[in-house]
N, C-alpha and C positions, 0 to 999 in steps of 0.2 A: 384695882380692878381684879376681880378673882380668874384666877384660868380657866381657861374653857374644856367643858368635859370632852374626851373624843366621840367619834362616831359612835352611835349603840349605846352611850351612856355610862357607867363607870367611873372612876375617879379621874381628876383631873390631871393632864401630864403636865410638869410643868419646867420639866427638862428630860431630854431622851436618858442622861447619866441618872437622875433620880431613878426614874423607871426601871431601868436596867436595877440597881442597888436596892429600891424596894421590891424587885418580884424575886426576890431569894436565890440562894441557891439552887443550878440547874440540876446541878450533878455533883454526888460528896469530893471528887477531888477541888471542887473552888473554896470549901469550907477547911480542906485539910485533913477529914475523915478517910478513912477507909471502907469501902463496902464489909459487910459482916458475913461470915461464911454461912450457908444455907443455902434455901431453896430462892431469895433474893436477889444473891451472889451470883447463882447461877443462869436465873433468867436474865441477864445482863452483860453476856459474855465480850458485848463489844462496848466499850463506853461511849456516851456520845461526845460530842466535839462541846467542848467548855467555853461559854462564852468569854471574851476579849474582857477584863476589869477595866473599869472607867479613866481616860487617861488622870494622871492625880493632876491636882491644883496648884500652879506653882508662879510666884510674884519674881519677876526680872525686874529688879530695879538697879537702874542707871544713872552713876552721876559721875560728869566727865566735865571737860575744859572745851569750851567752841574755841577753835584757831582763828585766823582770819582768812583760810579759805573756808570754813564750816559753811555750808551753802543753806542756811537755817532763816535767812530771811525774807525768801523766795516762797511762798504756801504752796506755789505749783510742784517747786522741786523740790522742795522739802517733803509734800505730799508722793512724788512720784518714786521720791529715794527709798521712804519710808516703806513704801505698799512693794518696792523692791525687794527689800528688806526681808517682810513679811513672807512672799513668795518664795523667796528662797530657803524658806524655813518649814515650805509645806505649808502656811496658811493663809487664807483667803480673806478680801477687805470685802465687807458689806457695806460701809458707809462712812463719811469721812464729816469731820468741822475741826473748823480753824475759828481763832481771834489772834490778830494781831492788835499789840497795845501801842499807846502813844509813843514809850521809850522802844519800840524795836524787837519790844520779847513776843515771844508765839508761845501759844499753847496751838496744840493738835493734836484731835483724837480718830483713829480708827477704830470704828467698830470690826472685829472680827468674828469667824463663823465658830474661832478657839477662843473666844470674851472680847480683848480691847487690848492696846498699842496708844500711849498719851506721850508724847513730847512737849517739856515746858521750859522754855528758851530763858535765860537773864542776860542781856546782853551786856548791861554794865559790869557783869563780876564775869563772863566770858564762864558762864557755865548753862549744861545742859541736864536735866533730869529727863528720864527715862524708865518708864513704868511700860514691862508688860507685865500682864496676867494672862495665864494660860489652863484652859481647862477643856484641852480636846487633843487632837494628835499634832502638834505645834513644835518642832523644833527651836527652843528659847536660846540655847544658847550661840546657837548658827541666827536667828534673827539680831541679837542683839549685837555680833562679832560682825555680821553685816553693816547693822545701826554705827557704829565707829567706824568702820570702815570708809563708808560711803560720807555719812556726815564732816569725815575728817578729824575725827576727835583726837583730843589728845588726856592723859591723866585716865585712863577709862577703868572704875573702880564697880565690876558688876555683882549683886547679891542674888542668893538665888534663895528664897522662903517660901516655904512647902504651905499652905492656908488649906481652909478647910479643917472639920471636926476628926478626932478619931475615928469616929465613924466612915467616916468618906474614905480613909486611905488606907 
């Protein structure tokens, strides 16, 4: 389904970060220029305020040991630890799903307002994967030291992988 144009017509948004990244630079300090001496130089004697750059893209991935207090097979608390978690890191849950499987494992995804938060439970091998993604103002590494924390983990081996093109960062 293609994006929809905004009001008045124009190209379509199809993230506030793209937007921002295709309307250019405001001002040549975001490009790393210098204004040029002249008559330019001079009509500009106050700069303006530089737009904020787009928070970068970056994958927390988690893979840990569930103990046997790990409270991971509860969807309520597991859900409520989780969106804990999240808040404690400055970000926001927009929507949440669960599957619990025959053997006991859970998957669970949060949608967030900074992408997504996915827990995927094995209960027979007593491990946990942990996938965020982060592409807004999200504190990963305070979410995910939460995520251990709360869950009980034990063995907690966190990666942090920067995604997105050249371009983007």
């Amino acid at each position: 389904m293609p994006a929809k144009s905004p009001p008045g017509g124009g190209r379509p948004l199809l993230h506030p970060a793209w937007a921002r990244r295709e309307a250019g630079p405001a001002h040549p300090a975001q490009t790393g220029s210098l204004p040029t001496a002249g008559p330019a130089a001079a009509a500009d004697p106050a700069p303006a305020a530089v737009p904020a750059a787009p928070a970068a893209m970056v994958l927390y991935a988690v893979d840990a040991a569930l103990t046997p207090e790990s409270p991971v097979t509860d969807i309520g608390e597991l859900t409520a630890l989780a969106s804990d978690a999240v808040s404690a890191g400055g970000g926001h849950v927009l929507d949440t799903s669960h599957v619990k499987f025959p053997n006991g494992a859970v998957t669970l995804v949060l949608i967030l307002a900074e992408s997504h938060l996915a827990i995927h439970t094995w209960p027979e091998d007593n491990l946990v994967a942990i996938d965020l993604f982060s592409c807004g103002a999200i504190d990963g590494r305070r979410v995910t030291g939460e995520l251990a924390r709360l869950l009980r983990l034990d063995e907690v081996r966190v990666q942090q992988i920067e995604r997105g093109t050249s371009a983007y960062r």
